[in-house]
C-alpha positions in Angstrom: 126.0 44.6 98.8 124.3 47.3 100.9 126.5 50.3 101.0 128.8 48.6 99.8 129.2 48.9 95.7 128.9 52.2 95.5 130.8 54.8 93.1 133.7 54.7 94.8 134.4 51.1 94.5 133.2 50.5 90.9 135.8 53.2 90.3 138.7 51.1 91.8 137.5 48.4 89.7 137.7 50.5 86.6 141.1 50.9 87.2 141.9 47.2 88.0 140.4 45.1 85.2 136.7 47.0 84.0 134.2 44.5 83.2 132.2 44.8 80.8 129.4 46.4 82.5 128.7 48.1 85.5 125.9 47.5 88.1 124.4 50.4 91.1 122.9 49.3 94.4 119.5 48.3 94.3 117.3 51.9 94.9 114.1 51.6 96.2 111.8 53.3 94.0 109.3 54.2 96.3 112.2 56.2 98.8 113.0 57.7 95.2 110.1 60.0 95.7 110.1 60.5 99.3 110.9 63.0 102.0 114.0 60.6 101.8 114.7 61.4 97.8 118.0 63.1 98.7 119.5 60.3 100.9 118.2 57.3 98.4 119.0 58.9 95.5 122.9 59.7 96.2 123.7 55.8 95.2 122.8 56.9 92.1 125.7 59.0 91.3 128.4 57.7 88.2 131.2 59.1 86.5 131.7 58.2 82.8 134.1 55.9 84.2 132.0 53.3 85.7 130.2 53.5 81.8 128.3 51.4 80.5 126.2 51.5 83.8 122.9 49.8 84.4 121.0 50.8 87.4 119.0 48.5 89.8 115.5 49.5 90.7 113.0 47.9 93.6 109.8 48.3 94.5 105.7 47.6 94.7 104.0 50.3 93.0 104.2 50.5 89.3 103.1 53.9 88.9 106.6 54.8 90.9 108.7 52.8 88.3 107.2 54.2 85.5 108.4 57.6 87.3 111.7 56.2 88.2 112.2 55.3 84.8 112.0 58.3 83.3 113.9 60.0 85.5 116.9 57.6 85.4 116.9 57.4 81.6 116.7 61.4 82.2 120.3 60.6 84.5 122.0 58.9 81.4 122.3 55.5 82.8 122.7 52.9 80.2 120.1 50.1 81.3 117.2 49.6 83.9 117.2 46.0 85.7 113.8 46.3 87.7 113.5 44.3 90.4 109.4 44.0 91.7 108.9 43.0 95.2 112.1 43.0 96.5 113.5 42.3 99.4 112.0 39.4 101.4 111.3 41.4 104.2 108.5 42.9 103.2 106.9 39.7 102.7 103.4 40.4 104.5 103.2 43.8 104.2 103.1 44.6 100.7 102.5 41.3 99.6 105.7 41.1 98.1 107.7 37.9 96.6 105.3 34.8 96.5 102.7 36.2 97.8 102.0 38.9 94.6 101.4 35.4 92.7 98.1 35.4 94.0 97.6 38.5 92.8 98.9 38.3 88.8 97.5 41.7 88.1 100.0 43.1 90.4 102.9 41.5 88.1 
């Protein structure tokens, strides 16, 4: 949820009954290396009591979540779940979703 599950919340849920892990907000790993780097990259902040945290990562261009990878093992989170081609909007523009099937190199 958008804005939604943020640090905040999964601390409130740390104090109520902790799961056993944690999931972020899906981050779009192309705005993780943009002008916008500040604004995308504050859902990625954690305390050690939201642990063990995995982080959600989108985008179309490998080479940024090779990038993103490192630099998110470099923030200490405790698992990557990536996410290629996500959301549906972007459906004819980057040839995301369905359409990258015609295009398995992509995958």
């Amino acid at each position: 949820m958008e804005d939604v599950t943020d640090t905040v919340l999964r601390r409130v849920i740390a104090r109520c009954g902790k799961p056993a892990v944690f999931f972020t907000e899906f981050t779009n790993v192309e705005g993780m290396f943009s002008k916008g780097e500040r604004l995308v990259t504050q859902r990625l902040r954690y305390t050690e009591e939201e642990r063990p945290l995995v982080v959600q990562i989108w985008g179309t261009r490998p080479e940024n979540f090779f990038k993103a990878a490192k630099k998110l093992i470099d923030m200490g989170f405790d698992g990557i779940d990536l996410k290629k081609d996500f959301p549906q909007f972007q459906v004819g523009l980057y040839k995301s979703r369905s359409a990258a099937l015609c295009q398995p190199s992509t995958l």
